[in-house]
C-alpha positions in Angstrom: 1.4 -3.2 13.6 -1.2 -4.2 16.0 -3.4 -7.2 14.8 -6.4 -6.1 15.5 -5.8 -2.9 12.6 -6.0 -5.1 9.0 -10.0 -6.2 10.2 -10.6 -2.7 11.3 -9.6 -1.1 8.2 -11.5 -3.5 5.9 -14.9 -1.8 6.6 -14.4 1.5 6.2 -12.7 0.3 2.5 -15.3 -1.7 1.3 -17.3 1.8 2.0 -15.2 3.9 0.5 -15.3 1.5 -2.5 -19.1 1.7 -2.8 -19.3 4.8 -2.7 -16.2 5.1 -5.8 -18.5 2.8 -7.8 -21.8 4.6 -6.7 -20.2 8.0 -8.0 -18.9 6.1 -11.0 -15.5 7.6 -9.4 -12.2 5.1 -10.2 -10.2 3.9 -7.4 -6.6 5.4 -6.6 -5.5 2.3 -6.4 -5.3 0.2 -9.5 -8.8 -2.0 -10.5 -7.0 -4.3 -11.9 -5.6 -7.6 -10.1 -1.9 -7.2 -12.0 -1.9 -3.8 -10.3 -3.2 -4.8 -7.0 -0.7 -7.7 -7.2 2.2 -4.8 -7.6 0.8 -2.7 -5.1 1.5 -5.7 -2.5 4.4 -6.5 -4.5 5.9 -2.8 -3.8 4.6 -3.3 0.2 6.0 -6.7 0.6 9.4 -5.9 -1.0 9.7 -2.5 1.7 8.6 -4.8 4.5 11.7 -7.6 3.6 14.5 -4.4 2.7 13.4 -3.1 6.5 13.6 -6.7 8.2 17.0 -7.5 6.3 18.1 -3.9 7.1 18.6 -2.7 3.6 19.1 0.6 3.4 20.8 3.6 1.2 21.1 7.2 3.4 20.2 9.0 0.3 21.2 12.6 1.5 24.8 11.0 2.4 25.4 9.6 -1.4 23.9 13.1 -2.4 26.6 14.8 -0.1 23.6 16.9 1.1 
């Protein structure tokens, strides 16, 4: 992931945010900070599994 990505994409959220609140529309996401906190939770813990090379082949234990 490229740096410069992370600032870019903050933006076009906040936006898209307004807008959700504007439309009185909830977020996908959860608006709560426990789920926000799970949502980066969920992230962080896929990022370490990759980087430690933790993996299961899925189809192979299936036998598909």
């Amino acid at each position: 992931m490229k740096v410069t990505l992370p600032p870019l994409a903050l933006p076009p959220g906040l936006v898209t945010g307004a807008v959700f609140l504007a439309h009185c529309v909830p977020t996908p996401p959860p608006p709560e900070l426990p789920g926000v906190l799970g949502t980066v939770g969920i992230y962080a813990s896929y990022k370490l599994a990759g980087w430690a090379g933790v993996g299961v082949d899925l189809l192979g234990v299936l036998g598909g």
